[in-house]
N, C-alpha and C positions, 0 to 999 in steps of 0.2 A: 514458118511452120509452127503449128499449134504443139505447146509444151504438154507432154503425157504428165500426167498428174497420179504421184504416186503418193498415197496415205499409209500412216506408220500409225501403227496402234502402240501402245503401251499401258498395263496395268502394274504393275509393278518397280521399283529399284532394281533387279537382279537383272531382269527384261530390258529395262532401257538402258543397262548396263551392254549387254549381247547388241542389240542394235544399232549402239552409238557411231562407231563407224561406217554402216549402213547409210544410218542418216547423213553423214558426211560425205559421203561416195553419190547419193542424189539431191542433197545443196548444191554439192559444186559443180555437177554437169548440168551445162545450159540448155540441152535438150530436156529436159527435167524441173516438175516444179515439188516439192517436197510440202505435204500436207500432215499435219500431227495432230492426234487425238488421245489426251491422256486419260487416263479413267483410276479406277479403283484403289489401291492404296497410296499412288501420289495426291491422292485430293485428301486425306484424312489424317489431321494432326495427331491422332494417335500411332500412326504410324511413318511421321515426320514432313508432312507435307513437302516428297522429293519433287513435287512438278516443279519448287523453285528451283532447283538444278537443272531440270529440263531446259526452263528459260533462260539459263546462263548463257546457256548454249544456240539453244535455235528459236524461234517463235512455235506458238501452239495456237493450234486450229481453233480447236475445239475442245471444252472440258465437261466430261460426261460422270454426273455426281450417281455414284450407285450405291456402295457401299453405308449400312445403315450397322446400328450398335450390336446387332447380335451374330455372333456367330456361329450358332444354333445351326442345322441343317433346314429350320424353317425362314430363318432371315441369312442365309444361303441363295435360296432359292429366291425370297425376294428383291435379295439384290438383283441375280442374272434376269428378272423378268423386266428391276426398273433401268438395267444398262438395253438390255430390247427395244423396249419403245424409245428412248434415246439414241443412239446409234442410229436409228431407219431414220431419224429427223436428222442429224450430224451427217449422214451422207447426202440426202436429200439437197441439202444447204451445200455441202462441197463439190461433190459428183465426182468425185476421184475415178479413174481409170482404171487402176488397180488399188488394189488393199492388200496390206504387208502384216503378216502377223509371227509371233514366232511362240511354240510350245502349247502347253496345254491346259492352262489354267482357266476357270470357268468366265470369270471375264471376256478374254480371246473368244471364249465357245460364244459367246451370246454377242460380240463383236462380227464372228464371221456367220451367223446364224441370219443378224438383222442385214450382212452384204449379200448373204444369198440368195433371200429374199426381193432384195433392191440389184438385183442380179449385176453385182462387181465383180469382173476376176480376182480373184483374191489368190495372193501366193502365202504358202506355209513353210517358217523355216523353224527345223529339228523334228520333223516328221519319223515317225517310223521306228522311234524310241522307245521301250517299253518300262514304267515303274509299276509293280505290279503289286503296291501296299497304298497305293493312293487310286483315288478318283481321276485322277491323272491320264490313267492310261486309256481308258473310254473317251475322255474330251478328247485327248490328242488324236486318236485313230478317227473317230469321227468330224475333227477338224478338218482332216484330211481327204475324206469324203468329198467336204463340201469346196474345197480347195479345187484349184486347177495348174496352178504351178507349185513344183514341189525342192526345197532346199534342206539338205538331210546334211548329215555329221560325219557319216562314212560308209559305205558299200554296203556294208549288212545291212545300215538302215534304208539306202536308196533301195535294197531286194525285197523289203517288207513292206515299203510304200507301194511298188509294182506290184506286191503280193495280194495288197490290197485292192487291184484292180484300176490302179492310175496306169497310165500310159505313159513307157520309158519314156519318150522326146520330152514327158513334161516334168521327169525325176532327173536331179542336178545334183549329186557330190560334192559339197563345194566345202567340208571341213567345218568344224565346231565355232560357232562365233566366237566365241571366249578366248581362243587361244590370240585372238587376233589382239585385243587390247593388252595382253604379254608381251607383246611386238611391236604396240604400237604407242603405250603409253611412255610417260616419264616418271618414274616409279624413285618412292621415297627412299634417302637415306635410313636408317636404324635411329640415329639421333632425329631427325626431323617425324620420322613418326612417332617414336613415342612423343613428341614433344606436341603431335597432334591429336593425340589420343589421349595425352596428360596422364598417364601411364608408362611405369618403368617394366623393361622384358628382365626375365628373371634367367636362371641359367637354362631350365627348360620354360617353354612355349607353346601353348596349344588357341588354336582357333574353333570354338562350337559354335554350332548352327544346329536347331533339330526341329523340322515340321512336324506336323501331326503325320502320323499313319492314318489318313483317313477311313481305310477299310481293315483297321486292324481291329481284333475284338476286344483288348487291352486296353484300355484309356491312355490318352495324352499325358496323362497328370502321372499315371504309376509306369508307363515308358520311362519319363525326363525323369523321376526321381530315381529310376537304376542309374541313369546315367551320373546325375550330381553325384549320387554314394561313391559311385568309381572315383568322380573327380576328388571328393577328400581324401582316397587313401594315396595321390598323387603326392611327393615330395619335391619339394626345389621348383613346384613350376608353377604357372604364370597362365592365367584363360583370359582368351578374350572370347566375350558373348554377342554374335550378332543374332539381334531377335526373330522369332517364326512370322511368317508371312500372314496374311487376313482368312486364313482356314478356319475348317469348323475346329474350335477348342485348343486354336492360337492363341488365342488371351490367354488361355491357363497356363502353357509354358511360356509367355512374355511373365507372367507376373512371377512364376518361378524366380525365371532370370534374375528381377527385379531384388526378390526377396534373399537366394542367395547373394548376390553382389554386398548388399548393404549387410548380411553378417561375416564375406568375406574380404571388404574392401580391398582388403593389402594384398592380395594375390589374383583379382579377380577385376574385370570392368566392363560394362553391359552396353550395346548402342542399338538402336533400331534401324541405321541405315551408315555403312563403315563410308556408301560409296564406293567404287569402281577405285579409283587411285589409293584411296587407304586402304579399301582390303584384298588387292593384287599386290601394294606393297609389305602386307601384313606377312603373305605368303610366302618373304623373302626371309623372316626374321622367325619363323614358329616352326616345330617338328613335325606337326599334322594337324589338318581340320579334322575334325570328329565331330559326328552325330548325321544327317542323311542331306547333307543338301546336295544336288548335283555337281557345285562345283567343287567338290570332292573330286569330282571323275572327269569333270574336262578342262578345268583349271591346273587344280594342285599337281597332277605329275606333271605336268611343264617346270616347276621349281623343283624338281626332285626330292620333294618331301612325301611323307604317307598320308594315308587318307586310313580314318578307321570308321567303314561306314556302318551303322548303327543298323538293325532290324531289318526291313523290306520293302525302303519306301521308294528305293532305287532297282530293285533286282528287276532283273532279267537287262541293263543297260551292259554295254561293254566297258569292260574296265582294265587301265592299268595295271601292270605289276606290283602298282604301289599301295593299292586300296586291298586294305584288310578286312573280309567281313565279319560281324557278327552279329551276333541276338541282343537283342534289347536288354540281357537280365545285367545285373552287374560282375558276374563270375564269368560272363562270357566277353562284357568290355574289358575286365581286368587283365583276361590273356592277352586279348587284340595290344594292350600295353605295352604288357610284356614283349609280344613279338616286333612291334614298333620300333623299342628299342636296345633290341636284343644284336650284335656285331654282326651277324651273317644279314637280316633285313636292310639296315644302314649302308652296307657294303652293298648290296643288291640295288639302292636307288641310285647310283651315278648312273648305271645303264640303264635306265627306266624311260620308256617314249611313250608321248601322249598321244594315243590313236584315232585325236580328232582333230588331223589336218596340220596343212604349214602357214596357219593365221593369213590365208590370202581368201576369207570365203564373201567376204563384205564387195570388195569388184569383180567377183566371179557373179553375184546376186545382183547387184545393178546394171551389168550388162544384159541382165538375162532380160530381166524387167525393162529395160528400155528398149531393145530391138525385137522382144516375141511379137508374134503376131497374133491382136487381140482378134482378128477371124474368126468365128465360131467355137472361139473358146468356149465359151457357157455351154455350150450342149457337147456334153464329155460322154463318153460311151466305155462300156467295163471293158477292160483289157484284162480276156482271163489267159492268166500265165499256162496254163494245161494245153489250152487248144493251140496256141499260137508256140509254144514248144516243138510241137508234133506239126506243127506246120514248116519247121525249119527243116 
């Protein structure tokens, strides 16, 4: 029997982070032949050339160079037009059965854009999410569109994917990637990580991340500087920086980063990519991530630590007991602080559950992908939730 041929995208570190088990769960079934195609900040030494991690692990298909020096909204734009005409020629060459994408980054968009043209089923996992400070939440909803199989994080988001007019049989529950590699990895001692990060933890500990708000009217540059002021008036503690992803006016908070580290050495140390095994181990040993990355919200409360998410580059997602919101200014991180490490919040984290699944979503997704029936998939019809209400 002919092996179905499933294709994994990846633009990202954090991304091929979430799908690494995935890829593991269709290597190893022999009904299954595992196609990879890495694109946009794995191919770019400023942002650490992670595709050689990829290849530790599995072979790669195909490498699809998009990403050019500016990150402007007009060299944005030309990057997703040169992953376009790329990608029609990478499928072309492969003929994948399905294509596997997860999230909503412009990359993926112009990934699942040039398979739906080259007419792939394509499945979407983390559908149905909303960040409603970023560009984000447009790619992803319209990813979704063009999608025919759907893998969401949990119930609310499987009801928004349907809301959007996909058909229940092809919306799957199947729990947060992330949680799975809490469960699945081998995670650093305290002595062996610092000793990998050449970095001593102090008596407190914080983890920031902070991407641009892409559709905020504030700059990138006068966001991260409330937040650095906060981080000076901090005592006794210890930051680790991992850098913003290839957004428009990411560079400007990468060089931040850059620049505070080298005048705070002794309390402070910067990487562009921790990795999957350092920075799940990281989340063993610090009080909270701060600043807006997601995995703030599907990670960090599995270690029962706080999350203090910065502005609104996440809202409207569901969140833990343990993520604190606030505004971008610094009088408003300063409380989030305060409440962080205040005796009643501390107390309140041993009973804190992370609302995105019991890390089994990776063979609940390759099952689905191996036995659906590719049938007339491609020709999808709107399943409007109103009428078929009223029809039960």
């Amino acid at each position: 029997m002919k092996k179905r041929k499933i294709c994994v995208v990846s633009g990202t570190r954090a991304e091929y982070g979430l799908l690494y088990w995935l890829m593991k769960e269709i290597e190893m079934d022999v009904d299954l032949e595992l196609q990879i195609i890495v694109t946009g900040m794995h191919l770019s030494p400023e942002f650490g050339l992670t595709y050689q991690i990829i290849e530790q692990d599995f072979k790669i298909d195909k490498k699809i160079e998009m990403l050019l020096s500016s990150d402007s909204s007009i060299g944005v734009s030309k990057s997703m037009g040169l992953a376009l005409i790329s990608f029609c020629e990478a499928y072309d060459a492969l003929k994948p059965d399905i294509l596997v994408v997860l999230g909503d980054r412009y990359e993926i968009f112009s990934a699942v854009s040039a398979a739906m043209i080259c007419k792939i089923p394509i499945a979407h996992l983390h559908g149905g999410e909303t960040t409603q400070g970023a560009f984000d939440e447009a790619m992803r909803h319209s990813i979704t569109k063009m999608s025919h199989l759907h893998f969401t994080a949990t119930n609310e988001y499987r009801n928004r994917v349907i809301q959007l007019g996909e058909h229940p049989q092809r919306v799957f529950n199947v729990g947060g990637m992330g949680v799975e590699n809490i469960k699945r990895l081998q995670l650093l001692s305290k002595e062996a990580f610092e000793e990998s990060i050449d970095f001593k933890l102090n008596q407190k500990n914080i983890l920031v991340t902070f991407h641009p708000e892409t559709l905020e009217k504030s700059t990138a540059k006068e966001q991260f500087e409330e937040l650095l002021d906060t981080l000076d008036e901090l005592q006794n503690t210890n930051i680790i920086f991992t850098k913003a992803n290839s957004d428009m006016d990411g560079r400007v908070i990468n060089q931040m980063i850059d620049a505070y580290v080298a005048k705070n050495f002794q309390k402070s140390v910067g990487f562009t990519s921790l990795g999957q095994v350092r920075y799940l181990s990281a989340l063993q040993f610090v009080d909270a991530v701060v600043g807006n990355s997601s995995s703030g919200l599907l990670e960090a409360p599995s270690f029962k630590i706080g999350t203090i998410n910065v502005g609104d580059r996440q809202k409207g997602r569901i969140k833990a007991k343990s993520v604190l919101d606030c505004s971008s200014d610094k009088r408003s991180i300063l409380e989030a602080f305060e409440k962080l490490y205040s005796t009643e919040f501390q107390d309140a984290l041993i009973d804190v559950k992370n609302p995105y699944g019991d890390g089994c979503a990776s063979q609940k997704v390759k099952e689905s992908l191996k036995n659906v029936s590719l049938d007339g998939m491609l020709k999808k019809s709107f399943y409007d939730v109103k009428v078929n209400e009223e029809n039960i």
